[in-house]
Phi, psi and omega in degrees: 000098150281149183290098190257156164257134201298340198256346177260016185252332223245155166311166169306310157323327170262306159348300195291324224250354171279309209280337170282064161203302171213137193238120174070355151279150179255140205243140143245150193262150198236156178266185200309119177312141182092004181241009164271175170267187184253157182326131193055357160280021210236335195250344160099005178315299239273303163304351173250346184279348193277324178294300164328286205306314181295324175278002168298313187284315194296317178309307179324306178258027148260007167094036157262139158336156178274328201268356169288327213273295157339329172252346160296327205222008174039056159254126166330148188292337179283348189286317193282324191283291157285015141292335184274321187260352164308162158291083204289163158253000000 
C-alpha cells in the first residue's frame, strides 16, 4: 500500500469537504468493489492448485489409490479425500 498526498490527488473541492471530517490523520480508502483480485490470482497459486486437483480427481477415476494419490502428491490422506469428493468447479 502506498502513501499518496490528498493534495496533490484530490480536486480542491473534495480536498475541503474530506478535510470536515478528518484532519492530519491517514484516511484509507479500500478499492472498488470487484477490482480486488481473489487469493492467488495475482501470482498463479490459485491456477495451479486448481489444475493439481483435477489431476488428482482423474487419477482418482483411473483407479489410483487414495492413499497412492497421498503419497504422490505428499497430502494428507484427508486432504486427497476432499479434493476427489469435493464438488469441482
Amino acid at each position: 500500500m502506498d502513501y499518496k498526498k490528498a493534495k496533490r490527488i484530490l480536486p480542491k473541492d473534495l480536498l475541503d469537504e474530506v478535510q470536515k471530517y478528518i484532519q492530519g490523520e491517514y484516511l484509507y480508502i479500500p478499492k472498488a468493489d470487484g477490482s480486488r483480485k481473489k487469493w492467488g490470482e495475482k501470482s498463479g497459486t490459485r491456477k495451479e492448485l486448481v489444475e493439481r486437483n483435477q489431476a488428482i480427481r482423474h487419477e482418482f477415476s483411473q483407479g489410483k489409490s487414495i492413499d497412492e494419490l497421498s503419497d504422490e502428491y505428499y497430502l494428507a490422506v484427508n486432504t486427497i479425500k476432499k479434493i476427489i469428493y469435493s464438488k469441482s468447479k
